[in-house]
DOVO-699650 format. One record per residue: residue number from 1; residue in one letter; y, x, z of N, C-alpha, C in turn. Coordinates in nm, 2 decimals, always signed. Atoms other than C-alpha are relative to their C-alpha. Layout:
! residues N
   pos   code     n.c2     n.c1     n.c3    ca.c2    ca.c1    ca.c3     c.c2     c.c1     c.c3
   NUM      A        Y        X        Z        Y        X        Z        Y        X        Z
...
***
This chain:
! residues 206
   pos   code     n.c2     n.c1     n.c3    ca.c2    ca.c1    ca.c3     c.c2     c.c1     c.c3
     1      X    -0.08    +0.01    -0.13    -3.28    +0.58    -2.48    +0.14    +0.05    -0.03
     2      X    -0.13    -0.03    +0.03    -2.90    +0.59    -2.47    +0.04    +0.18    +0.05
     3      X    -0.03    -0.14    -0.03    -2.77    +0.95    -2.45    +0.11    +0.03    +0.10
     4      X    -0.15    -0.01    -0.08    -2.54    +1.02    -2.13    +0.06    +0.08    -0.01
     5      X    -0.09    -0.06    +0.02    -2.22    +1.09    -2.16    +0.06    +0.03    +0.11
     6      X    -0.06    -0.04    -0.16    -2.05    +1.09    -1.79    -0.09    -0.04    +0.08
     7      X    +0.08    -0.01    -0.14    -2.15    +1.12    -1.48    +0.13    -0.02    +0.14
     8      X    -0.07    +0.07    -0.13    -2.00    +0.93    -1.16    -0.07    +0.05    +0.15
     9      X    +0.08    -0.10    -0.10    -2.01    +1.13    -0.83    +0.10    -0.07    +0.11
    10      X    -0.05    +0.01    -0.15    -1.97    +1.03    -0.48    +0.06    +0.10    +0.08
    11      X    -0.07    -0.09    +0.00    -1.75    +1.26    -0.31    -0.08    +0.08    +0.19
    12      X    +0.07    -0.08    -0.16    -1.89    +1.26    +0.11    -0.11    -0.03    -0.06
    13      X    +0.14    +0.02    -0.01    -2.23    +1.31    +0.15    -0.06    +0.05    -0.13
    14      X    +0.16    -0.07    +0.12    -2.32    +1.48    -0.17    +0.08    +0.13    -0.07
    15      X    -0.06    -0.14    +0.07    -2.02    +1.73    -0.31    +0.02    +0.02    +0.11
    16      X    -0.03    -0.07    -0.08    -1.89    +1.76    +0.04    -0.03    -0.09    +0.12
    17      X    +0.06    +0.10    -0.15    -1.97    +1.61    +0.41    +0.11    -0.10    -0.01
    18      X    -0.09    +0.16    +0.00    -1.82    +1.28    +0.45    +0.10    +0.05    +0.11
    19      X    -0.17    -0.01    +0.01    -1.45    +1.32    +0.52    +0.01    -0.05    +0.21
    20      X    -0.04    +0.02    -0.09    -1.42    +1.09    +0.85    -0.12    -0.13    +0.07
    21      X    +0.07    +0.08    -0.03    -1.75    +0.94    +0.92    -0.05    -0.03    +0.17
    22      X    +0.01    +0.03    -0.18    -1.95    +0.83    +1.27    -0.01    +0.11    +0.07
    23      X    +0.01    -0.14    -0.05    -2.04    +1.20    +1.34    +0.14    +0.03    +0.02
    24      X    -0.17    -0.08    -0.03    -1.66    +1.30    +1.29    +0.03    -0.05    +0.13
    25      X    -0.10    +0.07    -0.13    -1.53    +1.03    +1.54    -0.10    +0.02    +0.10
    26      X    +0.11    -0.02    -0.14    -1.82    +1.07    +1.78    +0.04    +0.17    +0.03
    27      X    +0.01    -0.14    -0.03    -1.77    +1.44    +1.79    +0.19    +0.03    +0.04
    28      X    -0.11    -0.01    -0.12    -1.34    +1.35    +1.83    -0.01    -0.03    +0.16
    29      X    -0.03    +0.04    -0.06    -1.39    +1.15    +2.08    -0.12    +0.10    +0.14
    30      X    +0.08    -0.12    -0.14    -1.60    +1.43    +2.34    +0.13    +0.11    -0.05
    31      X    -0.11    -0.09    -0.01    -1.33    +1.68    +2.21    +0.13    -0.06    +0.04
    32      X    -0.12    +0.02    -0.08    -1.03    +1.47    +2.29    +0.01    -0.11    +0.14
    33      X    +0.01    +0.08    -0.12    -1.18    +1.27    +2.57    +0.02    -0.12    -0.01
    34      X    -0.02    +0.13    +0.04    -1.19    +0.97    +2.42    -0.04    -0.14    +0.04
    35      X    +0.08    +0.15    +0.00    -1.36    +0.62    +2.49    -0.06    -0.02    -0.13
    36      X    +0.01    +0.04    +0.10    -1.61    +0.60    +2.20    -0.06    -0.10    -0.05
    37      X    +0.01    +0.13    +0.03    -1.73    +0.28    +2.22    +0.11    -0.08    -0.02
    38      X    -0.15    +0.06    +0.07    -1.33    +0.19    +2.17    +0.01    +0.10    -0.10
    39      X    -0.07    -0.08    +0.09    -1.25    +0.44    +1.94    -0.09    -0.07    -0.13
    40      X    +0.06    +0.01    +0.10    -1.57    +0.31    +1.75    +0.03    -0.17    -0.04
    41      X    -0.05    +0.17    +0.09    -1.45    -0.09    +1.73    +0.13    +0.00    -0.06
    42      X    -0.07    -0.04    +0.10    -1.13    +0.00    +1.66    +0.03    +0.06    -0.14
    43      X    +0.03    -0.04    +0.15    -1.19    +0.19    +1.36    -0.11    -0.09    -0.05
    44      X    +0.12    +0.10    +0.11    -1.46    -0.09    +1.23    +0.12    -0.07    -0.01
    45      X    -0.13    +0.12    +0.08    -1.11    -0.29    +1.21    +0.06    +0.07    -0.08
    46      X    -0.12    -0.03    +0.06    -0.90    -0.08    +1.12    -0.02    +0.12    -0.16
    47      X    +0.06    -0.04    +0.13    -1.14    +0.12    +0.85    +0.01    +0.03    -0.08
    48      X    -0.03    -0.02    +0.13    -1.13    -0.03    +0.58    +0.12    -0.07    -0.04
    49      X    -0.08    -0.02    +0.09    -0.82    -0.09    +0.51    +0.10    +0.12    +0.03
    50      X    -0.03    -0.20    +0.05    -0.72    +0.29    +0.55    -0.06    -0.01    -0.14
    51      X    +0.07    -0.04    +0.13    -1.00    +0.31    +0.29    +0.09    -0.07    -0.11
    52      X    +0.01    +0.07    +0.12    -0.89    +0.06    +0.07    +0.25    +0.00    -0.01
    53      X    -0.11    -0.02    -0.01    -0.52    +0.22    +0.09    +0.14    -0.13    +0.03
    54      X    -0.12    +0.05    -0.03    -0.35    -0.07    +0.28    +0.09    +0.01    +0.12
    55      X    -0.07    -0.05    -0.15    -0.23    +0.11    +0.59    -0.01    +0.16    -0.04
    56      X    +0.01    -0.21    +0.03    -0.13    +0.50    +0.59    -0.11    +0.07    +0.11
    57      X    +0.09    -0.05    -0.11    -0.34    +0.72    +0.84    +0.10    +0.03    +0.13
    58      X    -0.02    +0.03    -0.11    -0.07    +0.72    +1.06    +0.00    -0.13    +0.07
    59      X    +0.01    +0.12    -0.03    -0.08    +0.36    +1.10    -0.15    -0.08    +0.06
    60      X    +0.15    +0.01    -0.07    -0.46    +0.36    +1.14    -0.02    +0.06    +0.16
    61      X    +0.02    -0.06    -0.15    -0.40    +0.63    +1.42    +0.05    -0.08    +0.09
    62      X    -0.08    +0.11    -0.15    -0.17    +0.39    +1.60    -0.07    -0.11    +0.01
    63      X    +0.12    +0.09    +0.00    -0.45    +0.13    +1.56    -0.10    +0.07    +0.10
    64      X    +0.13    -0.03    -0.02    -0.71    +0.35    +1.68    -0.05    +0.09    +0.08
    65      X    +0.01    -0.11    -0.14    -0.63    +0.63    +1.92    +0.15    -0.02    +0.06
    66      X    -0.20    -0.02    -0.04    -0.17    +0.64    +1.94    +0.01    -0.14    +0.10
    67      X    -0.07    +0.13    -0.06    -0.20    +0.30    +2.12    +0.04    +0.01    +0.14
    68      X    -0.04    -0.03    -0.11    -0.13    +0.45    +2.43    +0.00    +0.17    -0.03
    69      X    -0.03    -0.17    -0.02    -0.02    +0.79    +2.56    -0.13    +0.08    +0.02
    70      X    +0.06    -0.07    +0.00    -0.21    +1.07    +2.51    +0.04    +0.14    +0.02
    71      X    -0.06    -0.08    -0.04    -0.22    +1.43    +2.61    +0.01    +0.07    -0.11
    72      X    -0.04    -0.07    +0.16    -0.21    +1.57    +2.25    +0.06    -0.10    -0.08
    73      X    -0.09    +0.08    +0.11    -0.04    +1.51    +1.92    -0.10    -0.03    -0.12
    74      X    +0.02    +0.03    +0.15    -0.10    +1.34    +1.60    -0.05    +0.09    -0.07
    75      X    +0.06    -0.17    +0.10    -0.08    +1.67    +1.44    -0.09    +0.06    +0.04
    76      X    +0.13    -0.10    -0.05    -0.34    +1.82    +1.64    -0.15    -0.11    -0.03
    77      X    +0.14    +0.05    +0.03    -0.59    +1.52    +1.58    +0.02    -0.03    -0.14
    78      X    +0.05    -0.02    +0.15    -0.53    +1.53    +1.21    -0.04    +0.12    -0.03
    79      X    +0.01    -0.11    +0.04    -0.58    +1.86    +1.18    -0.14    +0.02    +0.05
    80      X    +0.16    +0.00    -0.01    -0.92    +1.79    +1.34    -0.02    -0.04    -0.06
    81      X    +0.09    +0.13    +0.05    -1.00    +1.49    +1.12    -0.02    +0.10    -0.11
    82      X    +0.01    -0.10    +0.15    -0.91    +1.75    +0.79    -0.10    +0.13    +0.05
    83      X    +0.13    -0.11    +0.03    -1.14    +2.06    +0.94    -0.12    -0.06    +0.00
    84      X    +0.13    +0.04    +0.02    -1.42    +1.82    +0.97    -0.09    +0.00    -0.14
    85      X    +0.05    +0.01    +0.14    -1.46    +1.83    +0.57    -0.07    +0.17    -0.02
    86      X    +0.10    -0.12    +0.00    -1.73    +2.11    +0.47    -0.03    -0.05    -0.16
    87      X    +0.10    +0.00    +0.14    -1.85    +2.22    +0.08    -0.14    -0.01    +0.04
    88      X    +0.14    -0.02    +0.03    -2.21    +2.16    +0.00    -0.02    +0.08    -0.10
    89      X    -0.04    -0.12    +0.09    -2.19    +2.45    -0.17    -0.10    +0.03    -0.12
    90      X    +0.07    +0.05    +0.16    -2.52    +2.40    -0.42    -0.01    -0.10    -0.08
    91      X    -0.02    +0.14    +0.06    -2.45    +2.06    -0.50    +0.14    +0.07    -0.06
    92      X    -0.11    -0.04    +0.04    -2.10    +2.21    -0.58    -0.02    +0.10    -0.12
    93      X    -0.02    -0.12    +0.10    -2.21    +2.50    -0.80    -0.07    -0.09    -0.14
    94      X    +0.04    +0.08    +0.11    -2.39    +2.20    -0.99    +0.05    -0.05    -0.09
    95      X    -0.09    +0.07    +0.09    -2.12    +2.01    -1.06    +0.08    +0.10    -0.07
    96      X    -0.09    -0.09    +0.06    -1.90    +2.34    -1.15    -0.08    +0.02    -0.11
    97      X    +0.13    -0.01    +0.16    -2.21    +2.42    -1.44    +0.02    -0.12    -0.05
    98      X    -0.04    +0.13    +0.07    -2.16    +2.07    -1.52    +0.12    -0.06    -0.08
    99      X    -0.08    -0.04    +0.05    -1.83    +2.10    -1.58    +0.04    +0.07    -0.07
   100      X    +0.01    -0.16    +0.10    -1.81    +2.42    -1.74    -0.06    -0.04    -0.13
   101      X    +0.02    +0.02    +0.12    -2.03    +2.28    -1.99    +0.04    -0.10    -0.12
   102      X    -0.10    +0.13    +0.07    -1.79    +2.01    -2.13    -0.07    -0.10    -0.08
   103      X    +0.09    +0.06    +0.06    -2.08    +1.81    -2.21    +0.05    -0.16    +0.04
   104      X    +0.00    +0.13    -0.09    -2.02    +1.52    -1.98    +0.17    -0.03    +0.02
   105      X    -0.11    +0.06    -0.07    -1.71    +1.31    -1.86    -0.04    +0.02    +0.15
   106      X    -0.01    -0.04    -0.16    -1.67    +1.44    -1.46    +0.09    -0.09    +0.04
   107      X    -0.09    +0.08    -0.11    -1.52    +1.16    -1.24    -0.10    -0.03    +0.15
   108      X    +0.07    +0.01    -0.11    -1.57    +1.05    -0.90    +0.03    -0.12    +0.03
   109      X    +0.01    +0.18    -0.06    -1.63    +0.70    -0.72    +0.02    -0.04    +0.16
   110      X    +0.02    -0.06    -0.13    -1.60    +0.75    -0.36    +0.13    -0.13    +0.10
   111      X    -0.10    +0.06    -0.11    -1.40    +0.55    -0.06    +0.04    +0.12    +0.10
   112      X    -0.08    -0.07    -0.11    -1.15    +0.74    +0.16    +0.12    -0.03    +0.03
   113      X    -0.14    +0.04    -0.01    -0.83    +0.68    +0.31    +0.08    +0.11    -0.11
   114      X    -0.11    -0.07    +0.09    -0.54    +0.84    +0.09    +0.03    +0.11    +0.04
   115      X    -0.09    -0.12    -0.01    -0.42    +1.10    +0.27    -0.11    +0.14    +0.03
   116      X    +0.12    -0.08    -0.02    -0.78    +1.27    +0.39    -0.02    +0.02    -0.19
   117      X    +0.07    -0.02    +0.13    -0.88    +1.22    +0.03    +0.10    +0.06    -0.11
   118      X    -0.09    -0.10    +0.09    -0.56    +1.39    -0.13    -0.05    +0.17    +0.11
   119      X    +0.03    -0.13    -0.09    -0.64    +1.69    +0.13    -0.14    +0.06    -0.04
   120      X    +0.15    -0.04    +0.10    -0.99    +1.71    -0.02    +0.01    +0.05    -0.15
   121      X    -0.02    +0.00    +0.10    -0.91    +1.70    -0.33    +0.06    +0.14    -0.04
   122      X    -0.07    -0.09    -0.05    -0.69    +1.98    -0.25    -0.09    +0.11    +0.02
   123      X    +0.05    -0.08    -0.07    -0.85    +2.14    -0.02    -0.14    +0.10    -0.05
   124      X    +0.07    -0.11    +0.04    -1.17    +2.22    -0.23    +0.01    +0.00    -0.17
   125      X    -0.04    +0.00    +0.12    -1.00    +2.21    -0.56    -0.11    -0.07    -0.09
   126      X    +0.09    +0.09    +0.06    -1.18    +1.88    -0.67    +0.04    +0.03    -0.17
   127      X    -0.06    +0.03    +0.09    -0.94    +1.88    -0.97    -0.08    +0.13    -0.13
   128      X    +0.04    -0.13    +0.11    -1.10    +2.20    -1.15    -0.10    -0.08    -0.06
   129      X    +0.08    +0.06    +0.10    -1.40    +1.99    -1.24    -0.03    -0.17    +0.00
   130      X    -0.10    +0.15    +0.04    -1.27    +1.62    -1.22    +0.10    -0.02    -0.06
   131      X    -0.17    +0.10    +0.04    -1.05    +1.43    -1.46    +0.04    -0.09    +0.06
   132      X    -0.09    +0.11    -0.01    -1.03    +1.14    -1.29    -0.07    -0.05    +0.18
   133      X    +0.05    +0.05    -0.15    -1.09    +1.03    -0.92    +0.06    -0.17    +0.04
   134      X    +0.04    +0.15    -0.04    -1.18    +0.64    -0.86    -0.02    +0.00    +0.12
   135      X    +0.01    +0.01    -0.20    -1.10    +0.65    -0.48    +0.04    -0.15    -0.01
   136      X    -0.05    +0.15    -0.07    -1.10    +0.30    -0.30    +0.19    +0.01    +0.04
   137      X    -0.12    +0.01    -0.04    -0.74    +0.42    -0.16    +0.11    -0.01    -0.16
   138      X    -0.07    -0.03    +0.12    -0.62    +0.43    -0.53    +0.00    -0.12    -0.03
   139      X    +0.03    +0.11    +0.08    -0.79    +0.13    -0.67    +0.03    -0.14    +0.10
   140      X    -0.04    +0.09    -0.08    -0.75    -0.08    -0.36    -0.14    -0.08    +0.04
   141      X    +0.17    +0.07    -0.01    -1.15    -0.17    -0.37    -0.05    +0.07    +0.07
   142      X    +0.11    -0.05    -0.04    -1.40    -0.07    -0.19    -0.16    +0.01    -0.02
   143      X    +0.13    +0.02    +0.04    -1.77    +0.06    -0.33    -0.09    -0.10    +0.16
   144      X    +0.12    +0.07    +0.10    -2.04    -0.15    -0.30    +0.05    -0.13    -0.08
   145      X    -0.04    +0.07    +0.07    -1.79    -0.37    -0.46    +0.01    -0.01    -0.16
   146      X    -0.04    +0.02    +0.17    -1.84    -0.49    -0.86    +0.08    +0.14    -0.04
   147      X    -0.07    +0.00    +0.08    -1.51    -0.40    -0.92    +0.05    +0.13    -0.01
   148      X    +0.00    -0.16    +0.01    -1.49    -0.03    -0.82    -0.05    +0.05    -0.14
   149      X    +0.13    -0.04    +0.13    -1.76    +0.05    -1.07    +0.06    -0.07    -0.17
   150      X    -0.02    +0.04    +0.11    -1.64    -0.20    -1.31    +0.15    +0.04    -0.12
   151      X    -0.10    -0.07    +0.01    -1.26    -0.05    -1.30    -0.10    +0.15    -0.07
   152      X    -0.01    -0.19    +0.08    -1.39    +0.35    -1.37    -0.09    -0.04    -0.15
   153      X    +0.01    +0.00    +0.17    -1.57    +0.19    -1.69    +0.06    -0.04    -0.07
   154      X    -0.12    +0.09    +0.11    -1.29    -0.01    -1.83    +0.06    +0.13    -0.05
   155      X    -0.14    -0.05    +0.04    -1.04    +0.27    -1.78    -0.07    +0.17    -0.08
   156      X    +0.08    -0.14    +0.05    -1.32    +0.58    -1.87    -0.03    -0.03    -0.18
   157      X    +0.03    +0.05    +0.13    -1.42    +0.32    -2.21    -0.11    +0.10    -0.03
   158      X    +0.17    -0.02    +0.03    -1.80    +0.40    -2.12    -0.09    -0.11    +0.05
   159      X    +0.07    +0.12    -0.02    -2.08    +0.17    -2.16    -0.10    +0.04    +0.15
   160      X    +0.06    -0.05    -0.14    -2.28    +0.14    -1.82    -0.16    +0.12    -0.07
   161      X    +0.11    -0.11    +0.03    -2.63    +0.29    -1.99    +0.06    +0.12    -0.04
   162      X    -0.04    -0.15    -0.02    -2.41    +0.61    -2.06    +0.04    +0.05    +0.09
   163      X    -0.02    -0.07    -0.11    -2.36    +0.66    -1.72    -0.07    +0.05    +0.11
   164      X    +0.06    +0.04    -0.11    -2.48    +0.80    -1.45    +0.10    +0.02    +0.13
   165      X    -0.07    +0.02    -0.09    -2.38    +0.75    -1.10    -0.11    +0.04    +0.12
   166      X    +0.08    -0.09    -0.09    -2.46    +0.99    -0.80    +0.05    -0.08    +0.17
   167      X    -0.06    +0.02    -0.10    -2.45    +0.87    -0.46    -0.12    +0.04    +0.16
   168      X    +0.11    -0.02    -0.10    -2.62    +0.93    -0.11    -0.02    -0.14    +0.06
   169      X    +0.06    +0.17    -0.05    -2.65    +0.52    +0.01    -0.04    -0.05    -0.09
   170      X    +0.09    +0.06    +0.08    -2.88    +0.34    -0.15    +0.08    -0.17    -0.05
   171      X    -0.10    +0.10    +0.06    -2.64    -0.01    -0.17    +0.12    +0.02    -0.09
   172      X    -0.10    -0.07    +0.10    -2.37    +0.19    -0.34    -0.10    -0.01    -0.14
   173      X    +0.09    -0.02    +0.10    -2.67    +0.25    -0.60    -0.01    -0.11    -0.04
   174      X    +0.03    +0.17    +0.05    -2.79    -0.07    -0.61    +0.12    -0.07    -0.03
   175      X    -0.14    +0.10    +0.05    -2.44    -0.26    -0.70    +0.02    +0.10    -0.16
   176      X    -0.03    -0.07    +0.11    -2.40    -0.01    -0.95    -0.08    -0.04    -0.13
   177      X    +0.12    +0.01    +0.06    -2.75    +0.01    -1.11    +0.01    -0.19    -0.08
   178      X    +0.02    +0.08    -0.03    -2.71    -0.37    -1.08    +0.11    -0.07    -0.17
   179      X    -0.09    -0.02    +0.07    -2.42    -0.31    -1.34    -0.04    +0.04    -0.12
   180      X    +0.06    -0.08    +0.13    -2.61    -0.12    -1.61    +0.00    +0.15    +0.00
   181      X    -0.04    -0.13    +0.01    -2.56    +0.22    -1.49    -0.11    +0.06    +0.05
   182      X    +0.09    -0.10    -0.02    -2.80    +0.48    -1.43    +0.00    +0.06    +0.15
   183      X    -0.02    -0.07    -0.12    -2.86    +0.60    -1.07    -0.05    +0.10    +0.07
   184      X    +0.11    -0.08    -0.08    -2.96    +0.89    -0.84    +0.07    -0.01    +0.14
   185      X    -0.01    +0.04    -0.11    -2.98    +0.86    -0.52    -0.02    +0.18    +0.11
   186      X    +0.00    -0.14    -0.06    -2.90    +1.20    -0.36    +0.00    +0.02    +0.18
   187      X    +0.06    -0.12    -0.16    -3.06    +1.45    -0.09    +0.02    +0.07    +0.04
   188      X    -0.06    -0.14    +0.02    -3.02    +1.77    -0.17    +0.02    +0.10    -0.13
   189      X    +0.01    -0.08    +0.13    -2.94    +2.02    -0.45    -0.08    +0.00    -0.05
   190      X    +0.09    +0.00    +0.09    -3.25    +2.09    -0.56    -0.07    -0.11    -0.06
   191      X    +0.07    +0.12    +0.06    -3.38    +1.72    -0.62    +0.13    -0.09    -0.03
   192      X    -0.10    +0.07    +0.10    -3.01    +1.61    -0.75    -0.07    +0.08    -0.15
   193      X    +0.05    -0.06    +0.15    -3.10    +1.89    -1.02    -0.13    -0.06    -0.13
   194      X    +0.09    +0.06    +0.04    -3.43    +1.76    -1.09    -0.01    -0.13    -0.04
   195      X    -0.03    +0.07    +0.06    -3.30    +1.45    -1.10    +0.08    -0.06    -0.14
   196      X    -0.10    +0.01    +0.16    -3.06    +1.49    -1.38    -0.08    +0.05    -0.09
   197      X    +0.09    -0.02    +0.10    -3.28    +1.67    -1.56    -0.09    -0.12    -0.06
   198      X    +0.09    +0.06    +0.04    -3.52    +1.37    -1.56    +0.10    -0.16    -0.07
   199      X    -0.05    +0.07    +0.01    -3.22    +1.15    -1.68    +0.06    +0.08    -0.14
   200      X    -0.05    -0.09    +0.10    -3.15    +1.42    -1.95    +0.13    +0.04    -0.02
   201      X    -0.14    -0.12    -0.02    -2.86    +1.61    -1.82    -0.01    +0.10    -0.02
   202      X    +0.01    -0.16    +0.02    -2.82    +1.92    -1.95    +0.16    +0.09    +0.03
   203      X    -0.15    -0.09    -0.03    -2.60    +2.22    -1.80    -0.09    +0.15    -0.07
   204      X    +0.00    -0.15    -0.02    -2.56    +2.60    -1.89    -0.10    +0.07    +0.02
   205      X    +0.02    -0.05    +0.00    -2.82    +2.71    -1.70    -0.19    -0.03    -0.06
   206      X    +0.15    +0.04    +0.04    -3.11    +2.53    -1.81    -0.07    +0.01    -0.20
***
């Protein structure tokens, strides 16, 4: 069996809560009194191409809430959309052991609009144990597409059996897997661990 060298990580739902998902906007739209049966078709248009960086997030808000007057600002509902991000704080201490042990290539694969996903990045200092972050607003893709996947192997110059690729949706996996890559399909900390283990990841403390 091929010996893995990197490891491809989904960024919401498994290092940290997803960024701006249906919970987020369901939970704006009771705090700013919203309509969320509009707030929720609006954003199925206007989405993905935030994600796939072809509109800024102010341009999505004027799509998706700015289109009329409102009694707050901009600033006040980004500043909600950014506290909604939360560490998974065991899944996190995984990847930091994983890191630490300079064993593996650390990148990540993930869809987010540009400006949430520089604030993350940021915000829980992705960069300490990532080289390289394969966001949709970068690449202009969006996973469960080929070319996401197929871009971070060109430009990482790893074969798919040396990788694996972590994610919490099971279609994300399957396009991947589909690829030649190794997949887990993440829950929670303790059966990511166990899963790498049974793919022969080794960190630090094992």
């Amino acid at each position: 069996m091929t010996e893995v060298n990197a490891l491809f990580w989904d960024v919401g739902g498994v290092i940290l809560t997803n960024g701006w998902d249906r919970a987020s906007r369901e939970h704006a739209a009771r705090e700013f009194h919203l309509d969320g049966d509009e707030l929720r078709a609006r954003h199925d248009l206007a989405g993905p191409a935030l994600e796939a960086g072809q509109i800024t997030l102010d341009e999505y808000l004027e799509r998706t809430v700015f289109f009329e007057a409102r009694t707050f600002t901009r600033e006040a509902f980004k500043a909600f959309m950014f506290a909604e991000s939360r560490e998974h704080a065991e899944t996190r201490a995984t990847v930091a052991e994983l890191a630490r042990s300079r064993k593996y290539l650390m990148a990540t694969i993930n869809n987010e609009g540009l400006e949430l996903n520089l604030h993350r990045i940021q915000q829980f200092n992705l960069r300490r144990d990532f080289v390289a972050f394969f966001s949709s607003c970068f690449l202009g893709v969006l996973k469960p597409d080929p070319a996401i996947y197929r871009l971070a192997l060109q430009v990482t110059q790893r074969a798919p059996e040396e990788c694996v690729f972590i994610d919490d949706r099971a279609l994300n996996l399957e396009c991947a897997r589909r690829m030649g890559m190794r997949t887990i399909h993440y829950q929670n900390a303790p059966q990511l661990r166990a899963a790498l283990s049974n793919q022969g990841v080794h960190w630090e403390s094992n």
